[in-house]
C-alpha positions in Angstrom: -98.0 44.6 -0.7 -99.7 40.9 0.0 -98.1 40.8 3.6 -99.0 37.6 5.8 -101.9 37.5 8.1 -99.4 36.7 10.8 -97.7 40.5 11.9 -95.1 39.9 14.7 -94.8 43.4 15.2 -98.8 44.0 16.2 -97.4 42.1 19.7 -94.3 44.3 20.5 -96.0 48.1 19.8 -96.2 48.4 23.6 -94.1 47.4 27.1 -97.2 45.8 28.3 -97.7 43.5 25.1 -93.9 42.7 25.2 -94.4 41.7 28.9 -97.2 39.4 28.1 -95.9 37.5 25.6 -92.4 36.9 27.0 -90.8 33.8 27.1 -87.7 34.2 29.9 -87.5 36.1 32.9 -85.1 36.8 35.5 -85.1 36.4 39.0 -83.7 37.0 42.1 -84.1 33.3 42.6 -82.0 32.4 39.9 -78.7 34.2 41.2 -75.6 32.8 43.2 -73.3 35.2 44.2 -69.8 33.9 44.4 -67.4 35.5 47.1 -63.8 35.0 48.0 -62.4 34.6 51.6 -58.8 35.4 53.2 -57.3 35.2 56.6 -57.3 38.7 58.4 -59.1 41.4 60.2 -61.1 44.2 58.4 -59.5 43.4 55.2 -61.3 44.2 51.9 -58.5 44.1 49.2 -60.5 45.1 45.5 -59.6 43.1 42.5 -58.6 45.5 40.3 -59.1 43.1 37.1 -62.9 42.9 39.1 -64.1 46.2 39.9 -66.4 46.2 42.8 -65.2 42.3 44.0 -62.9 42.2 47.2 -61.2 39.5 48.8 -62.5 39.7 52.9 -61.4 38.4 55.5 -64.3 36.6 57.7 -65.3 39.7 59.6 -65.9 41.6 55.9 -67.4 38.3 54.7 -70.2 38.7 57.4 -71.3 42.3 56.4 -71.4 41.2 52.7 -73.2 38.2 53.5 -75.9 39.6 55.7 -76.0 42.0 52.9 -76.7 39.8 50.1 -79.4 37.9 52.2 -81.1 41.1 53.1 -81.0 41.5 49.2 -83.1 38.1 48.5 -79.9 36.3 47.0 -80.6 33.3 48.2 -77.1 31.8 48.0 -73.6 32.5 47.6 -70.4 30.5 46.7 -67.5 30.4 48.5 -64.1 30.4 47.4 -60.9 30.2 49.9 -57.6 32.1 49.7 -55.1 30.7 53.1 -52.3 32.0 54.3 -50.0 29.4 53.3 -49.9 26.6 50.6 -48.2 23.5 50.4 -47.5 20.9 47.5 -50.8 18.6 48.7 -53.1 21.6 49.1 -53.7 20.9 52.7 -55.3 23.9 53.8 -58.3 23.0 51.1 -59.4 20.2 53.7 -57.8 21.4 57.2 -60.7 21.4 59.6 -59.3 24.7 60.4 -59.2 26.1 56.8 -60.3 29.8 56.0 -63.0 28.1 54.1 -64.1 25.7 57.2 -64.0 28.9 59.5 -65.9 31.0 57.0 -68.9 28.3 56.7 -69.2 27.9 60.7 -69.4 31.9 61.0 -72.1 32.4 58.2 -74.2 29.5 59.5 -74.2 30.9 63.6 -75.1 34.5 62.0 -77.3 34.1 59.2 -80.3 32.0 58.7 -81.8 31.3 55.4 -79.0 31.5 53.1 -77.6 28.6 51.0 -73.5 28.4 51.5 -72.2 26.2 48.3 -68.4 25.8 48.7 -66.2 25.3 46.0 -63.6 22.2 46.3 -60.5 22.0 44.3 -57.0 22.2 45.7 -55.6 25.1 43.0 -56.1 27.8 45.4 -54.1 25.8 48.5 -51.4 24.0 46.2 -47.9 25.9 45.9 -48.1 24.9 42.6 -51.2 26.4 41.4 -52.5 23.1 39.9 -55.9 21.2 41.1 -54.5 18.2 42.2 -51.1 16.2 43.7 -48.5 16.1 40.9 -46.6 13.5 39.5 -43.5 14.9 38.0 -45.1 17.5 35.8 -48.5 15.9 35.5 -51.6 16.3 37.7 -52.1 12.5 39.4 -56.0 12.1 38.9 -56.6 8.8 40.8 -54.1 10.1 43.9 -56.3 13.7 43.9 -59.7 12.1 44.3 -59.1 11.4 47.9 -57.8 14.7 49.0 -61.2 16.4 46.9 -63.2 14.1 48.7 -61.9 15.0 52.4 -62.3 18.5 51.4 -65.8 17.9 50.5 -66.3 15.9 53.6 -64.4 19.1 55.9 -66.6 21.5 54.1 -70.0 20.1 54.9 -68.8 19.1 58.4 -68.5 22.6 59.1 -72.2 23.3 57.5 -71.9 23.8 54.3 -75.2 23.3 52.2 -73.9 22.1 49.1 -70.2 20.8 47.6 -69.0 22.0 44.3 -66.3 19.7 43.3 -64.4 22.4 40.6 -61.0 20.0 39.8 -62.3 18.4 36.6 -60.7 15.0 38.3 -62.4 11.8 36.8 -64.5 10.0 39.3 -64.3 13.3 41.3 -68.1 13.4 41.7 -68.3 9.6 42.6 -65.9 9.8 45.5 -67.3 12.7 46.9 -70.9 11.0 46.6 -69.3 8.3 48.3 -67.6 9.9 51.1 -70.6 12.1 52.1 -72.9 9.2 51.9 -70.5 7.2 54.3 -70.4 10.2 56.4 -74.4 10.3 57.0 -74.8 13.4 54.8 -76.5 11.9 52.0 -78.9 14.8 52.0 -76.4 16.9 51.0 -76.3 17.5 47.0 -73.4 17.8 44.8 -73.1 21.0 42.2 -70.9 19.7 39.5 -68.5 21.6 37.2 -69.2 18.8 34.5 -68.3 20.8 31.4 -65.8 23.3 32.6 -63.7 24.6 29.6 -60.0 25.4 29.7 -60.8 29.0 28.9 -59.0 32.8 29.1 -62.0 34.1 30.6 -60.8 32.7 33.9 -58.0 35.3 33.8 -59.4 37.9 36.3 -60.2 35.0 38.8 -56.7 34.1 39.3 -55.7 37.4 40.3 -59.1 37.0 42.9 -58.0 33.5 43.9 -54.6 33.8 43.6 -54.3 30.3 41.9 -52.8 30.8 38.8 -50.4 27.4 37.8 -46.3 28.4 38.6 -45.8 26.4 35.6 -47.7 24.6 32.5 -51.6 25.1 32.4 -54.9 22.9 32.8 -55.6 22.1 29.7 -54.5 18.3 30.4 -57.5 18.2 32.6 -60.1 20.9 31.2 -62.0 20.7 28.5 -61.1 21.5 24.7 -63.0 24.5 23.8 -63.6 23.0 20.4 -65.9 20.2 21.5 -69.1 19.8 22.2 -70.0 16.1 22.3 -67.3 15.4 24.9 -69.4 17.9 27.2 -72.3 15.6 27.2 -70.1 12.3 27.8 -68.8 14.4 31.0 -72.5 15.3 32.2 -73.4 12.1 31.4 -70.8 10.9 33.5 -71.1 13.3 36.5 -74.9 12.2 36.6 -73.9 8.5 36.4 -71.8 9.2 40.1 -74.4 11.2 41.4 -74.4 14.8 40.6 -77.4 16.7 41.5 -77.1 19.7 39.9 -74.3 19.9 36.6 -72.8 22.8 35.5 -71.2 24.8 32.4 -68.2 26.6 32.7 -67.8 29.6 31.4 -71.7 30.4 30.2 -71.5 32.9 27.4 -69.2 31.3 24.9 -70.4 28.3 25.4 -74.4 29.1 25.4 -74.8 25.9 22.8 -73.6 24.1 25.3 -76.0 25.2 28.0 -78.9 24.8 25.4 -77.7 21.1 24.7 -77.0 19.8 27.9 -80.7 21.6 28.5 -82.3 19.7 25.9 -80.4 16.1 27.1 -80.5 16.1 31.2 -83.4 16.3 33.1 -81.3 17.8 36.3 -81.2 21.7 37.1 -78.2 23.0 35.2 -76.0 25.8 36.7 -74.4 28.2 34.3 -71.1 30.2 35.2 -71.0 33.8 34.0 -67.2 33.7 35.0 -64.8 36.9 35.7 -63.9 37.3 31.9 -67.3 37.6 31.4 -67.9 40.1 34.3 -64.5 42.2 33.6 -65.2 43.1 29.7 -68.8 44.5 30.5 -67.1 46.5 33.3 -64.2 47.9 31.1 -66.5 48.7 28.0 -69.2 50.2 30.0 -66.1 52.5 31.7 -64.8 53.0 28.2 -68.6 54.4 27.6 -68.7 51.8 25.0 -71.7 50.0 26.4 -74.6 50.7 28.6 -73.5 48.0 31.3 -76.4 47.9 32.9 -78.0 47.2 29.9 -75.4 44.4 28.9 -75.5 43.0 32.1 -79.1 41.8 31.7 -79.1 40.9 28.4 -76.1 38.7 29.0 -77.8 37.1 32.1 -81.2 37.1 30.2 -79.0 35.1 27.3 -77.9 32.4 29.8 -80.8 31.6 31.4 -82.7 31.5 27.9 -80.2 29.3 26.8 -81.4 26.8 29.2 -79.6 27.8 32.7 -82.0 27.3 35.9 -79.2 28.5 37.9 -76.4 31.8 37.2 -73.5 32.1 39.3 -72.4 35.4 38.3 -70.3 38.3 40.0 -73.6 40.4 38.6 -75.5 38.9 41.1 -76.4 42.4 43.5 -75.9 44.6 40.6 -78.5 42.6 38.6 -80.7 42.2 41.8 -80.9 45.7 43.0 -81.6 46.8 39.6 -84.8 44.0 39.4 -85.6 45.4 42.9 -85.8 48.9 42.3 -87.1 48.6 38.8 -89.2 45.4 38.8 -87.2 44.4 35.5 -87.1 41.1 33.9 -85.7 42.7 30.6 -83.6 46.0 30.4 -85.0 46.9 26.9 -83.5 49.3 24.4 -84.7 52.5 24.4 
């Protein structure tokens, strides 16, 4: 047969042509590790929806965390669960908070190790929604002072970067604002700019416990349908001041990722969320997937989709296994 000159196959015969000629890798460096925080002593409660995830109280949170930095993670996410919630959220900017505490702790014990917190109000709210409500209806322009004191509360008590999750319009602005006012301009803003209303969140509510008592959120999340509208919220976060902008969840919405790649010069965060996590779990248990094997390929997927950044619940799994194995590509034997 008259093939081509061009064979693609002469440059994948061997591992150490495949390794020359790739295009992505993984890293350590690319990981956040998200964690979730609860009042207490000694408590490590599993998720059963998220097997090997706990909620800790700040004791646990320290082993963990001292963990993960030993690991070479080199930041981790923070999300709060108090002890009470009220109809304003107030425990989501209390100077007191479990998430306030949580920060000061990490940054006496542990140098070197970048504490992003997340600020929304769904966890703290008796409701379960993200902001004050108005009737039935989440009261955007009234919210956008409470997410902005819980910004200011978080980075008062050290944290490194401010997540602002809420999907509020003019969330990032305010919070830009208030920091800036504050004398923290140097600290920079992770936006969730395109964050989908999505059923891969599912597992997280059980972890957060901040699932709405009534209604859902997709009055203020985005439509999974569009696409477009994703950029005009980037476009928008950048405008107030976003330093980093993020998509939310990352592997059904890996066009997104790749568009917002090829559109916005800013580092773009990718969230592998809990759905994600929970279906390669229960299929590799079912012994219908190698999870290890799925769990690179999926995080090899996001970042060559575009993502600089992957928060993921993968993060030590995915890092031991580059550590032990000096991977950037599980392969398929």
């Amino acid at each position: 047969m008259n093939f081509p000159e061009y064979r693609p196959r002469r440059l994948r015969k061997n591992e150490n042509f495949r390794r020359m000629i790739r295009e992505t890798a993984l890293s350590i460096d690319d990981f956040v590790c998200p964690l979730f925080v609860t009042h207490g002593n000694g408590v490590r409660n599993p998720i059963s929806s998220m097997p090997g995830n706990i909620q800790m109280s700040i004791d646990t949170l320290m082993e963990e965390v001292k963990k993960i930095h030993g690991m070479g993670i080199p930041a981790i996410m923070l999300f709060g669960i108090p002890d009470s919630k009220d109809e304003l959220g107030s425990g989501a900017y209390a100077e007191d908070g479990i998430i306030q505490r949580a920060v000061r702790k990490i940054k006496d014990e542990v140098d070197d190790i970048l504490v992003i917190t997340d600020v929304c109000l769904c966890e703290y709210t008796a409701h379960g929604h993200c902001g004050i409500l108005e009737g039935s209806e989440v009261d955007n322009d009234a919210t956008l002072e409470l997410i902005g004191q819980t910004a200011l509360s978080h980075v008062r008590a050290g944290s490194d970067m401010v997540a602002p999750s809420g999907m509020m319009d003019g969330q990032v602005g305010v919070v830009r604002a208030m920091l800036d006012d504050e004398g923290y301009g140097d600290v920079p803003i992770m936006a969730y700019s395109a964050k989908y209303a999505s059923c891969f969140y599912d597992p997280f509510r059980e972890a957060a416990e901040g699932a709405p008592q009534f209604g859902d959120r997709r009055s203020y999340q985005m439509d999974p349908p569009n696409s477009s509208e994703a950029m005009r919220e980037i476009a928008l976060d950048v405008e107030e001041g976003a330093d980093i902008i993020m998509v939310k969840p990352a592997l059904p919405y890996l066009d997104i990722i790749r568009r917002a790649r090829d559109t916005f010069d800013l580092p773009i965060a990718a969230y592998n969320v809990s759905g994600e996590f929970a279906m390669i779990k229960a299929a590799d248990r079912l012994g219908w997937l190698d999870g290890r094997k799925a769990m690179m390929e999926s995080l090899m997927s996001i970042k060559r989709a575009g993502a600089d950044i992957i928060i993921t619940y993968f993060a030590q799994e995915a890092a031991e296994l580059l550590r032990q194995e000096s991977l950037v590509w599980p392969g398929h034997r």
